[in-house]
N, C-alpha and C positions, 0 to 999 in steps of 0.2 A: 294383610296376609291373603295369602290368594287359594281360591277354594277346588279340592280334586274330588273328582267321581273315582271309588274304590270300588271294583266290582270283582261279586263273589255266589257261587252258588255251590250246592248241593240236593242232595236227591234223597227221600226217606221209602223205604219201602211198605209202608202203608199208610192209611191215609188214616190216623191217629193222633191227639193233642201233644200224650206224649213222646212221640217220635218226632209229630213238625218242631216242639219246642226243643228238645234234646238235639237233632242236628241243627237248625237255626243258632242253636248256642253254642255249639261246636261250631262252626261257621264264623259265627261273630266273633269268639275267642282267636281263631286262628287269626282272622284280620286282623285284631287289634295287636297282638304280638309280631304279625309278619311287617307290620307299615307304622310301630311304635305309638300305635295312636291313645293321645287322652280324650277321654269320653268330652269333657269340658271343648273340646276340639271340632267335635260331630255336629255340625249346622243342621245336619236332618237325614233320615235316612227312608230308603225305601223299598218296602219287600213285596218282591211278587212271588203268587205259587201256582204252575197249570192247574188246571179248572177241575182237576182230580184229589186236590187238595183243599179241602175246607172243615175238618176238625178244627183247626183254631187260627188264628191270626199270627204268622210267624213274629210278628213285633213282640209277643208278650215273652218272648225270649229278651228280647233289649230290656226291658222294664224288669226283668229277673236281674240282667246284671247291674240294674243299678242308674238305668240311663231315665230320671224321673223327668228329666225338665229338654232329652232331644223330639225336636219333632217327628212322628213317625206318621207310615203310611202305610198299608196294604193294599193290595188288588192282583187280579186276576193274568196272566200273562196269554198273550190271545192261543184262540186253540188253535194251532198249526198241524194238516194230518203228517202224521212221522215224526212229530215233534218230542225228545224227552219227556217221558211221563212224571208224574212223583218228583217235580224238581222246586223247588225254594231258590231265588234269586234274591241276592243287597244289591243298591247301590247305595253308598256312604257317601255324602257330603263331606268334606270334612276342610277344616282352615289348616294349612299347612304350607312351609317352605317349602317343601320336597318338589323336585321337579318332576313330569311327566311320567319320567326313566325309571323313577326312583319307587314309584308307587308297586306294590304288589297288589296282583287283585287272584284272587282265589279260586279256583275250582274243583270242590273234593268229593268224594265219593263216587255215585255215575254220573254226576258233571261234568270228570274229568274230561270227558267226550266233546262236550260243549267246545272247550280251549284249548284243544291238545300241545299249542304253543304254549300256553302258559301253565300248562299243566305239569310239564316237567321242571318248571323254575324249581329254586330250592326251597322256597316258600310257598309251594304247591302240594298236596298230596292227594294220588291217588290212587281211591279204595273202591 
């Protein structure tokens, strides 16, 4: 089975554990309902947040829902000036038939900025 990059981000407005974890998990929810994914499915994931963001580790949202045994990873996303402030990025490994086409990748909140092509897919929302 052959493995897809699911990418997805959003943005919190302060830099708080419980705001990185609450959207990070809003985030992750939406993913897995827009691309039908099972967690059993997730080969690894990886979350970055700008350098504005260091309350907490956004993975500890994955491990809330349940993901005890995917590999996860955190880090810093480089500082770019003009860059999206306050923003949480996934990329999702995942094993799946789905082609290319088929894949939703996410951009909610003021990420929608980020992908404003993918932003208005139907499995997109932006807040």
């Amino acid at each position: 089975m052959p493995v897809r990059g699911i990418r997805g981000a959003t943005t919190v407005s302060t830099n708080t554990r419980d705001e990185i974890i609450e959207a990070t998990g809003e985030l992750l929810t939406e993913m897995i309902e827009a691309n039908d994914i099972d967690p059993e499915d997730v080969a690894s994931a990886i979350f970055t947040t700008t350098p504005d963001l260091n309350a907490e580790f956004p993975a500890v949202a994955a491990r809330q829902l349940g993901w005890t045994f995917v590999p996860l990873m955190c880090g810093h996303e480089m500082s770019v000036p003009g860059s999206l402030p306050r923003c949480v990025r996934i990329l999702l490994h995942v094993n799946t038939d789905k082609g290319a086409h088929d894949v939703h990748h996410l951009y909610i909140r003021g990420a929608s900025v980020l992908r404003p092509d993918l932003s208005n897919s139907t499995h997109s929302t932006a807040r």
